[in-house]
C-alpha positions as CSV (number, residue, x, y, z in Angstrom):
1,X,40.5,13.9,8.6
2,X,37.4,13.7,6.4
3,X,35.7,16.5,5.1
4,X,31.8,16.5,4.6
5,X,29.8,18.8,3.3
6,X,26.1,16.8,4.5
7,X,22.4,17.6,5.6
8,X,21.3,18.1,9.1
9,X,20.2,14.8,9.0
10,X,23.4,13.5,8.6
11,X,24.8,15.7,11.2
12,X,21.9,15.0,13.8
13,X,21.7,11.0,13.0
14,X,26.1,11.0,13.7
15,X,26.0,12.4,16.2
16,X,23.3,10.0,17.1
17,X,25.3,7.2,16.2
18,X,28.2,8.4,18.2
19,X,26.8,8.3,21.1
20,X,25.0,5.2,21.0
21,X,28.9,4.0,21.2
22,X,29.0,3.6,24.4
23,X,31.8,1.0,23.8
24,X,35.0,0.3,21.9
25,X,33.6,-3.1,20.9
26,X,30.5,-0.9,19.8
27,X,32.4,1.9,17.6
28,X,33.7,0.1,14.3
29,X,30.1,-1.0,13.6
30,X,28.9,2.8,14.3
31,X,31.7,4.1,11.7
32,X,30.2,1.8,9.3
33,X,26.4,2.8,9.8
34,X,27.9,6.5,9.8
35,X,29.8,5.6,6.1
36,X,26.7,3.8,4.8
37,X,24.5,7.2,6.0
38,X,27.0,9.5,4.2
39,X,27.0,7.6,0.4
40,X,23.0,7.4,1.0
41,X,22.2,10.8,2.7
42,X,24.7,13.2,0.9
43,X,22.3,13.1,-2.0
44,X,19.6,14.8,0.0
45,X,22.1,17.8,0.0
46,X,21.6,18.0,-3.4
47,X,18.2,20.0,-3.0
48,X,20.0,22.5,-0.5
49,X,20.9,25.3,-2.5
50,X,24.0,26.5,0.1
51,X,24.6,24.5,3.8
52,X,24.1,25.6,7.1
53,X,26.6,27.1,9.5
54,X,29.8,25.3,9.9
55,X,29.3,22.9,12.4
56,X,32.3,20.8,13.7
57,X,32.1,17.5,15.7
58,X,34.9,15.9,16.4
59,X,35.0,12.0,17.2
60,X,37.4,10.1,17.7
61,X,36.9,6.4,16.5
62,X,39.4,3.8,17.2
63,X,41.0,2.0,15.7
64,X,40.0,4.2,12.7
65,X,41.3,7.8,14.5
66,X,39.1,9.7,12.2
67,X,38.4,13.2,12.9
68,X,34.9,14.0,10.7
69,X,34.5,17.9,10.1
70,X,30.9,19.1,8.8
71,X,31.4,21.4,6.6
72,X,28.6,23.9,5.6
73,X,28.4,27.4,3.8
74,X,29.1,25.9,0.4
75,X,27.4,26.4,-3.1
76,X,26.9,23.7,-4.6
77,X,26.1,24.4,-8.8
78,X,22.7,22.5,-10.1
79,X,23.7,18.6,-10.5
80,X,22.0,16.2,-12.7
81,X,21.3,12.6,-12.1
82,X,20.3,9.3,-13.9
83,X,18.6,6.8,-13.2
84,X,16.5,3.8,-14.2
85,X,13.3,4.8,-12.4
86,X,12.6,8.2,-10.2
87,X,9.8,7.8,-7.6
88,X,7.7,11.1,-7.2
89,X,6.6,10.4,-3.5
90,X,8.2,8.7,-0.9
91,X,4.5,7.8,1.2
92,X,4.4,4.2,1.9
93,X,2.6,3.5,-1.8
94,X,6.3,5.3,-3.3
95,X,8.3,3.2,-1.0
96,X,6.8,0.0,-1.7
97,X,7.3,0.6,-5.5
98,X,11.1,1.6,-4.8
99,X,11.8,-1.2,-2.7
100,X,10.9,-4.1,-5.1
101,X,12.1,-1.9,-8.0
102,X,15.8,-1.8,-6.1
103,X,15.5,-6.0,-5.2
104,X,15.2,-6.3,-9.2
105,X,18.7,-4.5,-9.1
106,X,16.9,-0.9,-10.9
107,X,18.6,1.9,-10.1
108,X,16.0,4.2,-8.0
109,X,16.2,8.0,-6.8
110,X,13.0,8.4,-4.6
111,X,11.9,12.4,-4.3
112,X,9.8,13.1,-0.9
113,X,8.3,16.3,-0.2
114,X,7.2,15.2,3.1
115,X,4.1,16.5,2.9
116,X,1.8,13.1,3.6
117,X,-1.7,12.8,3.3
118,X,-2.0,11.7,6.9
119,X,0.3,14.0,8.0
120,X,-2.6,15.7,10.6
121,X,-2.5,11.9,12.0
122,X,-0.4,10.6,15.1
123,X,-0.8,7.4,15.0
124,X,-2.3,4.8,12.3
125,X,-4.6,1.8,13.5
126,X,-5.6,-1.5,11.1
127,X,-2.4,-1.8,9.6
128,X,-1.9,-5.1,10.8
129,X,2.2,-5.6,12.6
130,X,2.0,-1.6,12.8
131,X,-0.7,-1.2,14.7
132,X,-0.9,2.7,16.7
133,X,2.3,3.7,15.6
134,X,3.2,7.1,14.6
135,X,3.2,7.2,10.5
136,X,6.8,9.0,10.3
137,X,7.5,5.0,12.0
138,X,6.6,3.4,9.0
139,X,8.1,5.8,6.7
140,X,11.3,6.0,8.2
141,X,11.6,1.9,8.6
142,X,10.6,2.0,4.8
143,X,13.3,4.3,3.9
144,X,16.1,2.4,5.4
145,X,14.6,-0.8,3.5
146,X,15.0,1.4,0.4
147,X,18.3,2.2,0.9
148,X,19.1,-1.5,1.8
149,X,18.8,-2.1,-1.6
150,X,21.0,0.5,-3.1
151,X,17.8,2.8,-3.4
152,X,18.3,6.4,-2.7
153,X,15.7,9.1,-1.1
154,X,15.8,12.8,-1.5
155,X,13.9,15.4,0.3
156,X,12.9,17.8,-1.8
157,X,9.9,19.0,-3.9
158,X,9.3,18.3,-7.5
159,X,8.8,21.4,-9.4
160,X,8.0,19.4,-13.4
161,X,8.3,16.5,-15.1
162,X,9.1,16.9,-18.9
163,X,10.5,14.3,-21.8
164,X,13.7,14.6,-22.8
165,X,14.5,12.3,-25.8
166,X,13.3,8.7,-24.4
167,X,13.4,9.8,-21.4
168,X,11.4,11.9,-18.7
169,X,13.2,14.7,-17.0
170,X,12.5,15.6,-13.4
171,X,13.6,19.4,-12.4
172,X,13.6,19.5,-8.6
173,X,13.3,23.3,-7.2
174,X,16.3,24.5,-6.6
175,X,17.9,23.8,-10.3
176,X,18.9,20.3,-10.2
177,X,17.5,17.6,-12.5
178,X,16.7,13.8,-12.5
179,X,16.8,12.4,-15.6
180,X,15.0,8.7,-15.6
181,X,13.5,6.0,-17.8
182,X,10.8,6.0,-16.1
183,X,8.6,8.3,-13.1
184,X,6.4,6.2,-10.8
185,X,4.3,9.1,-9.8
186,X,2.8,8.4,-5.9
187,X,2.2,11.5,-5.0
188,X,-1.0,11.2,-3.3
189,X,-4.0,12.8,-3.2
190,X,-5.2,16.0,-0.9
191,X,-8.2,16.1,1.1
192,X,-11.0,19.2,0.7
193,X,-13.0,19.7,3.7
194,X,-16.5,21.6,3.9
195,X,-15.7,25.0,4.0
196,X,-16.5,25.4,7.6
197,X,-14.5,27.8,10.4
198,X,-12.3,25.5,12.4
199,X,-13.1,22.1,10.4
200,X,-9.2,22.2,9.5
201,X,-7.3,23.3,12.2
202,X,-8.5,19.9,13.8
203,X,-8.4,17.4,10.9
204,X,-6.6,14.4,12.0
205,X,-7.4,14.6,15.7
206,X,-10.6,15.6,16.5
207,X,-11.9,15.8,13.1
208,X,-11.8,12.5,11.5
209,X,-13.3,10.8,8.5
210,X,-13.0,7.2,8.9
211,X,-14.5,4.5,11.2
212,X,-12.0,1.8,10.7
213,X,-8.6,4.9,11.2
214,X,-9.6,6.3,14.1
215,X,-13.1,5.5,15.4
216,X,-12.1,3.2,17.6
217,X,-10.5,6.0,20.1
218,X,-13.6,8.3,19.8
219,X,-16.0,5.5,21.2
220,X,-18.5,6.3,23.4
221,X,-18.1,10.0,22.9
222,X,-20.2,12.4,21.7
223,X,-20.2,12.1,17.8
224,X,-21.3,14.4,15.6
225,X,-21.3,13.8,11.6
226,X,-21.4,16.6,9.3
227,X,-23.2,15.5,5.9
228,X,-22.4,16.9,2.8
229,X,-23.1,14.5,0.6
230,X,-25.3,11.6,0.1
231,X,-22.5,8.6,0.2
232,X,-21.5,10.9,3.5
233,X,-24.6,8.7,4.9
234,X,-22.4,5.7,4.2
235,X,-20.6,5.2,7.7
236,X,-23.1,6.5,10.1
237,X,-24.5,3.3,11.0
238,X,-20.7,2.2,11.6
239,X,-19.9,5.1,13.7
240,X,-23.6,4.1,15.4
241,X,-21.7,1.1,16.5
242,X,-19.2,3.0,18.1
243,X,-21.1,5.3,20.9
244,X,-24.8,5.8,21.5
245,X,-24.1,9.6,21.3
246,X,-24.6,9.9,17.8
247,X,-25.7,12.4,16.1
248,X,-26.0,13.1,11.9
249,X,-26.4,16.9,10.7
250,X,-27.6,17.2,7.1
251,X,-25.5,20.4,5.8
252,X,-26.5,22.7,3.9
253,X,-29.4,21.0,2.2
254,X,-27.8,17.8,1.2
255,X,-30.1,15.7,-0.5
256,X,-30.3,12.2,1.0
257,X,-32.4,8.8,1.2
258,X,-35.4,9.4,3.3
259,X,-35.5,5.5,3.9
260,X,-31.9,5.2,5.0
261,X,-32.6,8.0,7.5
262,X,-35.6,6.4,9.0
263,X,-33.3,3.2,9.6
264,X,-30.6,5.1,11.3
265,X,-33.1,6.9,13.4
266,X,-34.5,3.2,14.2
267,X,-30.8,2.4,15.4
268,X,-30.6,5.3,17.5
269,X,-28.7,8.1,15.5
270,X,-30.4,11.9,15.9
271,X,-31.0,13.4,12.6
272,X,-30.6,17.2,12.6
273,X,-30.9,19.8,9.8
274,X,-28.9,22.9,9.5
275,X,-26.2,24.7,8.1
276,X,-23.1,24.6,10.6
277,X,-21.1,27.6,10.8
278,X,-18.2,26.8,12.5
279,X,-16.5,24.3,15.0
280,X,-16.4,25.5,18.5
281,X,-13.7,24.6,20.5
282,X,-12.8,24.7,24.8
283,X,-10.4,26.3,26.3
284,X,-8.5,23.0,26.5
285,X,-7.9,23.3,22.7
286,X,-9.9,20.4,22.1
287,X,-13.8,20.4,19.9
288,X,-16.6,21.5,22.3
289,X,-19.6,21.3,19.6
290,X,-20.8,22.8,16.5
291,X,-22.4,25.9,16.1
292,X,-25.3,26.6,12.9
293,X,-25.8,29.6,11.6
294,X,-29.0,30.3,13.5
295,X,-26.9,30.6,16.4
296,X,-27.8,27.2,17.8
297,X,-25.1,24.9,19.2
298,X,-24.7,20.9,19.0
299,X,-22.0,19.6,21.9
300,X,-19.7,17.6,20.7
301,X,-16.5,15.6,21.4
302,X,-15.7,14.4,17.9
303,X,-16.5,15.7,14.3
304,X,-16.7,13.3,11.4
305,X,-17.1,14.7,8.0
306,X,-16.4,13.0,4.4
307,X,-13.9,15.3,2.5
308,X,-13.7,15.5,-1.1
309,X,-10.4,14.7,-2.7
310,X,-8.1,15.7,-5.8
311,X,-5.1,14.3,-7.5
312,X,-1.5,15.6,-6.5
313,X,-0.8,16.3,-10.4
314,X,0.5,19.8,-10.8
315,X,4.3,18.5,-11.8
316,X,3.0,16.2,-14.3
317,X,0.9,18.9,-16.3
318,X,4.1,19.2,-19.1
319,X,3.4,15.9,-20.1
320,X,-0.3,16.5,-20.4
321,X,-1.4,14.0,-17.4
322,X,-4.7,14.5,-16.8
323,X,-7.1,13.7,-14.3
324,X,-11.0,11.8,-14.4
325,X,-13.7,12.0,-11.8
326,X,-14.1,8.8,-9.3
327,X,-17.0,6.9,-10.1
328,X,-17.9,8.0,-6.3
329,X,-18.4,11.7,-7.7
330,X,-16.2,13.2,-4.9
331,X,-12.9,13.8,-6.6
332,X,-10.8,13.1,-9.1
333,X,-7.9,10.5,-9.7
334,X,-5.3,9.5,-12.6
335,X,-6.3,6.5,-14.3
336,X,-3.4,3.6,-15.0
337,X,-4.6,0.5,-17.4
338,X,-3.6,-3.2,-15.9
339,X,0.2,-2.3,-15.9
340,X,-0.4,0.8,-13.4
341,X,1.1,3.1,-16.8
342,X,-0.8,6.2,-17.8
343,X,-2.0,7.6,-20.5
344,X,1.9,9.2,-20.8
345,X,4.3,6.8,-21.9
346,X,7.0,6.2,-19.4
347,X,4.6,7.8,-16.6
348,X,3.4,4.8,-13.8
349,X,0.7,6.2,-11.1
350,X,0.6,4.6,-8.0
């Protein structure tokens, strides 16, 4: 009988595992991807400050005879852990880092939120061998490459980074503590839409931003891009390309090149003014138009607008990280000199 106190993830992927046994020929290698799950995914209990319910599953595994027991409802006291390099992030820029950090035999922890950038998106597109797949796809492959190489990934969220000696402390919520010779931070950046009624709820499916991610699946339809900047003007000959039913609306003002106008007008594009007060949607749950503030409404199948972005930095302010505007003017981003290091020592940005 083994006793083990794991995650739901380890209870969900066993059982998994069990039943994919549909064999004795197929069970010893399923007791060995179940043992290689529990040393790598035991960890992630580590950020659960007490277990779930006791849950018992009993299988019996020839010619092993184990009976495994999950056992839950346990405190567990804060742990600490070393290690040579703790990832903050575990998006595919984190994974990458912690997969060629573990083939040069480093000792990695990985810490994932699981709060993606793309997380609004089903599928990704131009990622050449991957492409329409779901993004959790790629993340979960990545994981398991990770952990191929003796790297280890947490869930849980990253509450500060701090030095400690030579070395950079990570306190994860929920009291335990990473202590590493060096932090790769990838934690991303976060969009910042127009504030405009409804513009978020549909980010990621009717609301998009980018030509090359997703245009492809709104062609032909009725597009209509919100401008609310001047480099917002940059795509709209791309998305041109992609239906006839294109139409640009200057928000709010937005001061922009006459002459590039006139050229999109040329190709086709209607050039609106006006200041859009919300997005309307049908009764189908999907975008129906825009409507300004005049009252006046602009049907629509598809929104594109260019949001403004900001560095994922808040657990890094201890060490004094700081942030510096993109040349673009849009956001801001941490700057790394030729070796990817910040301005911290010990701190990598990716």
């Amino acid at each position: 009988m083994v006793l083990l106190p794991v995650s739901t993830l380890l209870m969900v992927d066993g059982l998994r595992f069990v039943r994919v046994a549909s064999s004795p020929r197929d069970r010893p290698s399923v007791v060995r991807r179940l043992r290689s799950l529990v040393r790598t995914i035991c960890s992630i209990s580590l950020t659960v400050p007490t277990f779930l319910r006791i849950v018992q599953v009993s299988m019996l595994l020839p010619p092993s005879g184990a009976t495994v027991i999950f056992m839950t409802e346990h405190s567990h006291p804060p742990l600490e852990r070393h290690c040579d390099v703790a990832v903050i992030g575990g998006s595919a820029a984190g994974l990458a880092a912690a997969l060629q950090l573990g083939r040069q035999r480093r000792s990695v922890i990985v810490i994932d939120s699981e709060t993606p950038r793309n997380a609004p998106a089903a599928h990704m597109h131009g990622y050449l061998g991957r492409e329409a797949v779901a993004p959790s796809e790629l993340i979960a492959d990545g994981r398991e490459e990770v952990r191929s190489y003796g790297g280890e990934v947490l869930t849980a969220r990253t509450e500060r980074v701090t030095r400690d000696n030579d070395r950079l402390r990570v306190d994860l919520v929920g009291g335990h503590v990473i202590i590493a010779r060096r932090v790769l931070a990838a934690t991303g950046l976060t969009d910042v839409l127009p504030d405009i009624e409804g513009l978020a709820q549909h980010w990621g499916t009717d609301v998009i931003h980018c030509p090359f991610c997703h245009g492809y699946e709104v062609r032909d339809q009725r597009i209509a891009q919100i401008v609310t900047h001047p480099l917002g003007l940059h795509p709209a000959g791309l998305f041109r390309q992609l239906s006839a039913q294109h139409t640009l609306v200057l928000h709010g003002g937005v001061e922009v090149d006459e002459s590039e106008l006139d050229l999109l007008r040329a190709g086709g594009v209607t050039v609106v003014r006006g200041q859009v007060r919300r997005v309307v949607t049908a009764d189908t749950g999907r975008i129906s138009g825009l409507e300004f503030s005049d009252g006046q409404r602009l049907e629509a199948d598809a929104i594109v607008v260019g949001p403004r972005f900001t560095a994922r930095v808040e657990p890094f302010a201890a060490l004094g990280l700081r942030t510096a505007a993109h040349l673009s003017g849009l956001g801001d981003i941490v700057e790394i000199d030729a070796n990817g290091m910040t301005e911290v020592p010990g701190l990598y940005a990716a």
